[in-house]
Every structure is written in structure tokens, then in C-alpha cells.
C-alpha positions in Angstrom: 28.0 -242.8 -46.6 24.4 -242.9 -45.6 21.9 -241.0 -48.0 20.6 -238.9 -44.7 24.8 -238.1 -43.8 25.6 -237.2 -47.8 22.8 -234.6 -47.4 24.1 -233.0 -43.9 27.3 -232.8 -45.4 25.9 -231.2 -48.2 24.0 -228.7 -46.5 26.9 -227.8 -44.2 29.0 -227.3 -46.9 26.8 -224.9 -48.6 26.0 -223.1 -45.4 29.7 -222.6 -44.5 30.6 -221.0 -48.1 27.5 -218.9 -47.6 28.0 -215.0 -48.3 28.1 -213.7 -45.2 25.2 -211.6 -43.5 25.2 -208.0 -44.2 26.7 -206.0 -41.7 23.9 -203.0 -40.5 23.9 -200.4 -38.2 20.5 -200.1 -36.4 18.3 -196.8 -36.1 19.0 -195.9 -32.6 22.1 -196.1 -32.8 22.2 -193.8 -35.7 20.3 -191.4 -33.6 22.3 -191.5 -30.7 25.0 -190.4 -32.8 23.7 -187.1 -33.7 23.7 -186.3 -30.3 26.8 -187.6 -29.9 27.9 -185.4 -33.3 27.0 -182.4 -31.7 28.0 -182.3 -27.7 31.6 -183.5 -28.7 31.5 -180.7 -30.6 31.1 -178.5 -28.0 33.9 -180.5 -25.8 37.1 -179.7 -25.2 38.4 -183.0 -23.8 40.8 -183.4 -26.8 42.5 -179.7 -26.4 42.9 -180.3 -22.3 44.6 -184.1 -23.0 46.5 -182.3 -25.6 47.9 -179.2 -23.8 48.5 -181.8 -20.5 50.9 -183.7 -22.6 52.6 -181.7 -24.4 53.3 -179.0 -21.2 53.7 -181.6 -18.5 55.7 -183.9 -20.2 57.1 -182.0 -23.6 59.3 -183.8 -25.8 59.1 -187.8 -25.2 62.2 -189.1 -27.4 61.7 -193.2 -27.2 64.1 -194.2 -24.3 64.4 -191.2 -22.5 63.5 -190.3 -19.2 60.5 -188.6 -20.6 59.5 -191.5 -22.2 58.8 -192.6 -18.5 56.9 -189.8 -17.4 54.8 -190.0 -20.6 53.8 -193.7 -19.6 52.9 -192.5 -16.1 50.6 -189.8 -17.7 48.7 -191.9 -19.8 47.8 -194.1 -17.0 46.7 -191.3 -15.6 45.2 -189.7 -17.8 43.1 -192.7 -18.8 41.9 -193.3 -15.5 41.1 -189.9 -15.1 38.7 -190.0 -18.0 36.9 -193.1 -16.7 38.2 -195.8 -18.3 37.2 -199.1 -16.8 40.6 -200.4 -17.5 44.1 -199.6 -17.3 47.0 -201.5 -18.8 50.8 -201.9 -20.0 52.4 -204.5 -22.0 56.2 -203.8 -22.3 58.0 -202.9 -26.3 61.7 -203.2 -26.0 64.3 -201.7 -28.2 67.5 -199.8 -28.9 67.9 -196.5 -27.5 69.3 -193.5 -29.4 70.4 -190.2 -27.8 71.2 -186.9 -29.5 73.5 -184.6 -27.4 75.1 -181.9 -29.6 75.1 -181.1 -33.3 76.9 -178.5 -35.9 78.1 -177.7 -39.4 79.8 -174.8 -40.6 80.6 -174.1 -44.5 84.5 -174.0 -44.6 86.7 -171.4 -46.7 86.0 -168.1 -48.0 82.0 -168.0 -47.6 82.5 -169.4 -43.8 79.3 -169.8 -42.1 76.9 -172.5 -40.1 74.2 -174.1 -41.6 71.2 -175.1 -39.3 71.3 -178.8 -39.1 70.0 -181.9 -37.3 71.1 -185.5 -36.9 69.3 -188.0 -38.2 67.7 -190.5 -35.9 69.8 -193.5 -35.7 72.8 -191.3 -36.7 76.4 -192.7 -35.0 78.3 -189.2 -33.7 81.3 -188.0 -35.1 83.3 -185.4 -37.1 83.6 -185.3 -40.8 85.5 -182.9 -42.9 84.5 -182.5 -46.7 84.3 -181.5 -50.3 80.0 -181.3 -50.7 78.5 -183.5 -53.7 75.2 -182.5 -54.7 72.4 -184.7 -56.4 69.0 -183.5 -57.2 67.8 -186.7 -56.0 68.0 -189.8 -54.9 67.5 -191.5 -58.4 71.2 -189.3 -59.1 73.0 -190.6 -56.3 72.1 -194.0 -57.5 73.4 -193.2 -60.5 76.7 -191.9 -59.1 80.2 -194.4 -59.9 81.3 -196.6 -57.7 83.9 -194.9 -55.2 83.0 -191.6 -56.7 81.8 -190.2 -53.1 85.2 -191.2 -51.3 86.0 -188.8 -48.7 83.6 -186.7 -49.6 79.6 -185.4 -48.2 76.9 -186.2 -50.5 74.1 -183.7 -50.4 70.3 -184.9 -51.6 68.9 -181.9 -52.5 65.3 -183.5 -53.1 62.5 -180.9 -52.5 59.3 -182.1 -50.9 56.1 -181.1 -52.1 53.3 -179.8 -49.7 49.7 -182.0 -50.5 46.7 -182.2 -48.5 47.2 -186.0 -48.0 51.1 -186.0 -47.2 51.7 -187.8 -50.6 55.1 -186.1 -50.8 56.4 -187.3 -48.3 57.3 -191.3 -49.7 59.9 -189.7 -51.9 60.9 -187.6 -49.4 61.1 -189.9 -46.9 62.5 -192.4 -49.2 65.8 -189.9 -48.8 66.2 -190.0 -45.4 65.8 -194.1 -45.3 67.5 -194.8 -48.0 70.7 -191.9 -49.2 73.0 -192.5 -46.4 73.5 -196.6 -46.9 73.6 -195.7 -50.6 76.3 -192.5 -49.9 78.2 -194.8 -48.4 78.4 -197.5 -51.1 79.9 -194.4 -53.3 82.7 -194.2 -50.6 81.1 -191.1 -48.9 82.3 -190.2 -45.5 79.5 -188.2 -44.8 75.6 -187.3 -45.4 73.5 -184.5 -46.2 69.9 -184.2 -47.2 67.5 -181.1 -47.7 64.8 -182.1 -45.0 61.6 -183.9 -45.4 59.4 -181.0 -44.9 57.7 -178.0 -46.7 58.7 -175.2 -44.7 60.8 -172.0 -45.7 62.5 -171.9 -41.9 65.5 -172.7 -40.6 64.4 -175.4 -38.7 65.6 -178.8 -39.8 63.5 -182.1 -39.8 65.0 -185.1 -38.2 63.2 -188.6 -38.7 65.2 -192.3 -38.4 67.3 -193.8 -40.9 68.5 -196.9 -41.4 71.9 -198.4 -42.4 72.3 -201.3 -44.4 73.7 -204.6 -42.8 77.5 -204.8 -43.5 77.7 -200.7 -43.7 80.1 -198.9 -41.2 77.7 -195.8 -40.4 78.7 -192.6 -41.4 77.6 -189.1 -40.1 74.2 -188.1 -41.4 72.2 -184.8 -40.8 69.2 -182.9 -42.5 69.3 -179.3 -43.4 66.8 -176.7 -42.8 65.4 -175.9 -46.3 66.9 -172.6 -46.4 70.4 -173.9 -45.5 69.6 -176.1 -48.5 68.9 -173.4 -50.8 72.4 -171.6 -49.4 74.4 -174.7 -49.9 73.2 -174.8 -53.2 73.8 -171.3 -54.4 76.8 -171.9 -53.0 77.9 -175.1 -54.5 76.8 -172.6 -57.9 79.8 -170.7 -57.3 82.2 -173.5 -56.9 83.5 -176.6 -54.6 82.4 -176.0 -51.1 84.1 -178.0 -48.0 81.7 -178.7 -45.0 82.6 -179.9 -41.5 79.7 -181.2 -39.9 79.5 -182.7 -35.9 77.2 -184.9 -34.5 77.4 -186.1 -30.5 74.8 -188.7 -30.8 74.5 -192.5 -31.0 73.0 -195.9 -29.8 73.1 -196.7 -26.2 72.3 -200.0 -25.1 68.6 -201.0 -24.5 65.1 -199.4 -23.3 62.0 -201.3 -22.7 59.0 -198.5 -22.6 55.2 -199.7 -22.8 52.4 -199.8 -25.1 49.8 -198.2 -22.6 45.8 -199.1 -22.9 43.0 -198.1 -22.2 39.4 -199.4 -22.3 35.6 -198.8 -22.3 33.6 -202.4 -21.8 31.0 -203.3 -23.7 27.6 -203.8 -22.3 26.9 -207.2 -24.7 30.1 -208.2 -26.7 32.7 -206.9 -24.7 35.3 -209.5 -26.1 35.2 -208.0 -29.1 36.8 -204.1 -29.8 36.9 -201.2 -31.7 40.4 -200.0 -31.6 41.7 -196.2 -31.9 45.3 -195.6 -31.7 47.9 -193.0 -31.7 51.8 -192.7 -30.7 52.5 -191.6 -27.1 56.3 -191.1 -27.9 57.4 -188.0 -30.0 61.2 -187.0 -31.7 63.2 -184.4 -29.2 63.1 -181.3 -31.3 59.7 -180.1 -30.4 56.8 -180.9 -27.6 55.5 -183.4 -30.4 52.0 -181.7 -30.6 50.9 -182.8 -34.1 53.3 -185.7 -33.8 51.4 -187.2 -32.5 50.2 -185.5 -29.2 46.8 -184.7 -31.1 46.2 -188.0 -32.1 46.1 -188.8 -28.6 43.8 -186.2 -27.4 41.4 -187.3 -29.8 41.1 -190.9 -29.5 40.9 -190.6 -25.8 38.6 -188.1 -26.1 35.9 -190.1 -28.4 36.3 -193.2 -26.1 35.4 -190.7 -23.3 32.6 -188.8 -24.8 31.1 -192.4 -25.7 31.5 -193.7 -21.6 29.5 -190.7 -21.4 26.7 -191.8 -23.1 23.0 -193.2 -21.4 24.2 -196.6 -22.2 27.5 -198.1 -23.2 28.6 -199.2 -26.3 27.7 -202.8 -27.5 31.4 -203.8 -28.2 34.4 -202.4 -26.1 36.7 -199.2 -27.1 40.5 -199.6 -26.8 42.6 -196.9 -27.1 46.4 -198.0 -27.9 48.9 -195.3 -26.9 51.8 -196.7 -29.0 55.3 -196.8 -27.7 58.2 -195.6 -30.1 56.2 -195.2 -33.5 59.0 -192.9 -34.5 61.8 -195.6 -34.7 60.2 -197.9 -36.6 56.6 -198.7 -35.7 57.8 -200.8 -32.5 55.0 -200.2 -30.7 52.4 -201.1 -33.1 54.1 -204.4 -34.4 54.6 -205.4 -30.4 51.1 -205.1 -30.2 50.1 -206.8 -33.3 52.6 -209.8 -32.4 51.2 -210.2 -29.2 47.5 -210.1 -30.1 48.3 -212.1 -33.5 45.0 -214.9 -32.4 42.8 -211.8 -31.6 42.4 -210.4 -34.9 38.9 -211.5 -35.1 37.5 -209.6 -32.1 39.5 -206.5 -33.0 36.0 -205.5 -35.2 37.5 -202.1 -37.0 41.1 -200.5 -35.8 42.3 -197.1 -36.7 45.0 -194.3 -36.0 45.1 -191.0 -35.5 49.0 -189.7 -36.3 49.0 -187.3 -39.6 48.2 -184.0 -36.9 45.4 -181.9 -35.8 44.1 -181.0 -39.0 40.3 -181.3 -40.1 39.2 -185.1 -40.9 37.6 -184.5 -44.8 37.4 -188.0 -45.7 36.5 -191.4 -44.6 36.5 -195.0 -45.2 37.0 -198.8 -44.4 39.0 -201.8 -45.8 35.2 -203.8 -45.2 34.5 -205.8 -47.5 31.4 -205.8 -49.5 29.1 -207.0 -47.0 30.2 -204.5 -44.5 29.6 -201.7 -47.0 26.2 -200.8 -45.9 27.7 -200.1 -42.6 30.5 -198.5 -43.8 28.4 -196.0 -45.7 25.7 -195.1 -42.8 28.8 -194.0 -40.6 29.7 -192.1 -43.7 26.3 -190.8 -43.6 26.5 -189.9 -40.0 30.1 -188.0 -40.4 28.8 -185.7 -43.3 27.4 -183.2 -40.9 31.4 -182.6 -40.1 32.3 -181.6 -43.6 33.3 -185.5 -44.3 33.1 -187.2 -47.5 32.8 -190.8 -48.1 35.9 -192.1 -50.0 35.0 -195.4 -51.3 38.5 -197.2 -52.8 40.7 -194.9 -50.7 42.7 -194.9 -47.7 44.4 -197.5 -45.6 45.6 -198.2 -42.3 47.3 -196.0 -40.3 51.4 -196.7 -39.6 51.0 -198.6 -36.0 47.4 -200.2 -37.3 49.2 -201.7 -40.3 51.1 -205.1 -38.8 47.6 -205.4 -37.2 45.9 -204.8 -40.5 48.8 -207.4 -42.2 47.4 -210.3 -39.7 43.4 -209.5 -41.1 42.4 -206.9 -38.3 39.8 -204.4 -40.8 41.3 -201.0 -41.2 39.0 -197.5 -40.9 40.9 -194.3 -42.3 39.7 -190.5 -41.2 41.6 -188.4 -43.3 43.1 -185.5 -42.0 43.6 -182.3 -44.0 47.6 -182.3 -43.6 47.9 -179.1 -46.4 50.7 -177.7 -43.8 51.3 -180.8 -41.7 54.8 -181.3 -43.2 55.9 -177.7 -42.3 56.1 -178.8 -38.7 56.5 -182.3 -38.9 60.1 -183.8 -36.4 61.0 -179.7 -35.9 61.5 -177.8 -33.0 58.6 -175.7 -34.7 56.3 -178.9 -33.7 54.5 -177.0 -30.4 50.9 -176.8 -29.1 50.4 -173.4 -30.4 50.0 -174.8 -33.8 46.9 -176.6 -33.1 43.2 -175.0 -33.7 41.5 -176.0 -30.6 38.0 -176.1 -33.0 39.6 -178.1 -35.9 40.6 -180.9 -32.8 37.3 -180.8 -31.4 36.0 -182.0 -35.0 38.2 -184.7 -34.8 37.4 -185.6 -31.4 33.8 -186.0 -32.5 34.7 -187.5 -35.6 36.5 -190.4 -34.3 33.7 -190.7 -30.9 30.6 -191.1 -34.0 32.9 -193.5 -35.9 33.7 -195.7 -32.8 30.3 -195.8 -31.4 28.8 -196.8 -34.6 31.4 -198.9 -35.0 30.9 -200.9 -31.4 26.8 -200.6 -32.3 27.1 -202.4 -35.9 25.1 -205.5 -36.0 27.2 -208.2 -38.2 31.2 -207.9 -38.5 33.4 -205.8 -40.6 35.3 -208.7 -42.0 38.1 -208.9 -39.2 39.6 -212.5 -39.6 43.3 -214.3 -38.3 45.6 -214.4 -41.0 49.4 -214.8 -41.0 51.5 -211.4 -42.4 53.1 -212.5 -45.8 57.1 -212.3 -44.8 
């Protein structure tokens, strides 16, 4: 190779390994979103979208006929809030109903217990002596064929935390005790709920069954019909019957509905704020995740309302069927696998209407800068930076999996878990001021976001499977 060729290659080389260019967020932009900061403030865009969809539509089960009128609303309600534009791309998946459900204590102490199927439940009747384990490590533990005929009962007690630690273990119940009840021979399956209330409200939430299981009954008490179970379980064997009318029913396709504020200069590449349209059946799904809708169309609207539009485009995702299994979110993520690049920062909204306290990226280190004077510009709001923590929320994360960069505004979720999948999950259980600081919250993060000069380390990449 020629001397002059040896030294282009050379100096390509070296240019294309390069660190890259740090990633700033220029003055007026910063300025701009003190204004910003302080008329969403004031706003109550996030409360109206709120209260509309939780009282026009109420509870929006995935594959119900509410599920329709929920995807009507949103295109609605998006173009009612200006966006520019308006779309649906379809999810498809099983459909579960829930029609009736019961369990009475059988014998001397005879009396119901307040319960609730599990979502992906099969219906039927099952009759009982009640096996209790402290956890699930215990029913693991339990001999083979030792549950035959019988109703195991998880009594696992969630702990209440600001950031919802608790609930992987107790969520780990619901998932995981009824495939391994039914490996002990169990004919049936109990499980205090995953939640941190004292009411007699139960908390439903999907399970799964392993491949090669037949499916057995399996329901969540309300923590008090826990602790009565239990004392009564003190006092000697205790026979349950417990009824579920429920069960698959063929297939649903819902949508994935989008909305969108164009960019004025880089509209090809987005800032992306998501939250879960569809809700369990219970309640009117205002925490879960109503709010996180409000807000995140509320910040893309307060930003169209701005003198001059963002640099990049805002998408808002409203996710179809979070609750079943993220189905929304990894639809989305499959079908804009090559577009990970121009998705600049993504993040969700989905743990409630509490205060945001924290924030943060996944950037990496050349985006840290920017990641810290959005940091800067959210203290104002009572938010901390969080460097090291966080992560993507549940629909962002098979987008974060294929390289899209993750933001995280953490919500204070102290008493998130008392309400979470219960009938007790209604709009008058979210502080229209605490909303509005999330709705400005999330409208300075996006715009500063869409203004950053430089990227936030967005690249394709190919999910480990």
C-alpha cells in the first residue's frame, strides 16, 4: 500500500476509535427550562388526562371491550393536546377474562375469605386441606408429592419501601409458587397478596405456569384474610374451597398508540416517554398506570407549547397490555429494533403518582455532563441526582436491551404498593399537586433532552437471548 494510503488509513482508524464528543446542553435551553419548571407547575393538564381516563373509560383489562375504548381515547386525547401526529401499530396476544370468584374456610370456623384470581388463572373448583409456608424458599423445600390434593398457602409478607424494592420477592410469589405448588402435587394455590395494605382488598397480578404443568386454581388473599388463615391454621388443619370462573379465551390484538411532537432540526431522532394505557379489572387503574399517562402527555404538551419547538421530536408510547407481560413494550421494541439510534433517551412513567425524588441516565461518560445539567435543572422540584442508580422502566427495558439509553425519574412509591392491582386503585388516591410535579418533571427532562447538543450513547445492539 502507497505511503500517502497507509497514512489515510491510519488517520481513519484513529479518528473512528476517537472518544466521542461530549454531549452538552446549551444556555438557552437551560433557561427556557426554568420557565418551563415553573408554568407546568401551575398546569393541570396531567390531573384532566388523568381523571378523563380513569372516569370515561375506568378499568381497561388487556382484551376487553374497554381495552377498545381506551385506544379510541388516546387518539383522542393526543390530538386534542396538539400533537402533530397520531398513530397505532397493532400487539397481539392471549386474552384472559375474570367472571366470578370465592373461597370460604370449611368446618367449624366457617367463613369467606376476600380473594382474587390470579391473572392467567384457569377457573375451577378446588376443595382442600391448607398447607402453609412462610415463603417461597419453604415451598421449595417441601417433598416431592407432599402437596397432593391439597392448597398450598405462601404466606410471604411484603415490605413497604420508598423505591418498591419489596416487591421482587413478593412478586417472585405470584410468578413463581403456583408451577412450583403444583410440582408438590397441589391441587390448588394460595398466596398472601403482593401488597402492603392492612384491607381486605386482594391484589391480583399475572402468573405464569410452567410448560408441561396442567394449571391449577390460583388466587391471592387480602392481607387480613392472610393473617385469619393463619391464626387459624394455629389452631389446627383447616379445609378451604376456593372458585374461580375465569380463564383464557382465544386471541385479542389491541394497539400500542403514539403520539408525537416534531422536531424543528432533527426530527428523525426522539426522546421517548412512555407509560401503560391498559390497567388490571379490579380498580379504574389510576396509579396503575393512568398517572403515568397524564404525565407524559402532559410534558410533551407543555413543551408544543413553548416559543419554539424542540430540536429533536417527543414520542409518547401509550403501551398496550404492560400488565400481562410487557407485550406492549417488547412489540414496540421488536418493531423499531434498527431505530435504536434515533431513540436519543427513552423513559417510563408506571410506579404511580407519587413525587419524582430522584433522577438519572444509563449515558455513558461522555453524556454525563448532560446528564448532570438536567439534574441541575430538576433540583428546583425537590430532585436529587442519583449517579449509579436507576434503570429502565418495565416497557423501556426490551428497548433499552437493543442499546436505546435509559433515563429513570424516581417516584416516591412509600404507599404505592397499598393500592397497587386492587379495587382500592381509584383517582381519588392521587394528589393533583404531587402529579403536577411530575408533569413538570418529565416536560424539563424531555426538552433538555430533545435540546442536548451531542448524543446520549443510543446505539443498535442485538438483546442477549
Amino acid at each position: 500500500m502507497p505511503r500517502l494510503a497507509l497514512l489515510a488509513a491510519a488517520l481513519f482508524a484513529c479518528c473512528a476509535h476517537a472518544a466521542p464528543k461530549e454531549t452538552r446542553i446549551p444556555a438557552p435551553a437551560l433557561e427556557a427550562a426554568a420557565q418551563l419548571r415553573e408554568r407546568a407547575l401551575a398546569d393541570a393538564t396531567a390531573w384532566q388526562v388523568t381523571e378523563s381516563l380513569t372516569t370515561e373509560i375506568g378499568p381497561r383489562l388487556a382484551g376487553s371491550e374497554a381495552d377498545a375504548r381506551a385506544v379510541a381515547w388516546a387518539q383522542a386525547k393526543f390530538r386534542e393536546l396538539g400533537f402533530d401526529k397520531v398513530w397505532t401499530e397493532p400487539v397481539t396476544f392471549p386474552k384472559w377474562e375474570r367472571r366470578a370468584e370465592s373461597a370460604q374456610v370449611l368446618g367449624p370456623h366457617a367463613q369467606p375469605l376476600a380473594v382474587t384470581a390470579l391473572g392467567g388463572s384457569p377457573g375451577g373448583t378446588v376443595e382442600g386441606e391448607v398447607v402453609r409456608f412462610a415463603d417461597l424458599a419453604a415451598l421449595e423445600a417441601a417433598p416431592e408429592g407432599s402437596l397432593a390434593g391439597k392448597i398450598a398457602f405462601v404466606d410471604y409478607r411484603m415490605e413497604a419501601a420508598r423505591d418498591g424494592r419489596g416487591y421482587g420477592p413478593g412478586g417472585a410469589v405470584r410468578s413463581r409458587g403456583p408451577s412450583l405448588a403444583i410440582r408438590k402435587g397441589a391441587a390448588g394455590f394460595l398466596m398472601r397478596s403482593a401488597g402492603t395494605d392492612s384491607h381486605r382488598l386482594p391484589h391480583t397480578g399475572i402468573t405464569r405456569f410452567d410448560e408441561g404443568l396442567e394449571p391449577v386454581p390460583s388466587a391471592a388473599l387480602a392481607n387480613p384474610d392472610a393473617d385469619q388463615l393463619a391464626r387459624l391454621l394455629e389452631r389446627g388443619p383447616v379445609r378451604v374451597r376456593l372458585a374461580l370462573d375465569c380463564g383464557w379465551d382465544g386471541t385479542y390484538t389491541s394497539y400500542n398508540v403514539i403520539g408525537e411532537i416534531t422536531g424543528r432540526s432533527r426530527p428523525q431522532e426522539v426522546v421517548l416517554l412512555g407509560a401503560h394505557l391498559d390497567s388490571w379489572d379490579l380498580g379504574t387503574g389510576a396509579v396503575d398506570d393512568a398517572a403515568g399517562i397524564g404525565i407524559t402527555m402532559a410534558a410533551a404538551h407543555l413543551i408544543r407549547q413553548m416559543p419554539r419547538r424542540p430540536a429533536r421530536s417527543i414520542r409518547v408510547v401509550a403501551y398496550a397490555n404492560e400488565e400481562q407481560g410487557l407485550l406492549g413494550g417488547r412489540a414496540y421494541a421488536e418493531r423499531h429494533a434498527g431505530e435504536a439510534a434515533r431513540h436519543v433517551l427513552a423513559a417510563e412513567s408506571d410506579f404511580g403518582a407519587g413525587r419524582v425524588y430522584a433522577f438519572n441516565t444509563g449515558a455513558p461518560e461522555h453524556a454525563r455532563k448532560a446528564t448532570e445539567q438536567i439534574a441541575q435543572a430538576l433540583a428546583p422540584l425537590g430532585i436529587e441526582y442519583a449517579p449509579g442508580e436507576g434503570g429502565p422502566g418495565p416497557d423501556i427495558g426490551p428497548l433499552a436491551a437493543r442499546g436505546v439509553t435509559w433515563a429513570w425519574l424516581a417516584q416516591d412509591g412509600s404507599d404505592y404498593f397499598h393500592l397497587h392491582h386492587t379495587a382500592d386503585d381509584t383517582l381519588d388516591k392521587v394528589d393533583p399537586e404531587a402529579l403536577a410535579q411530575n408533569g413538570a418533571a418529565w416536560a424539563v427532562f424531555a426538552w433538555l433532552a430533545a435540546e442536548a447538543e451531542g448524543d446520549f450513547g443510543s446505539h443498535v445492539a442485538t438483546p442477549a437471548r
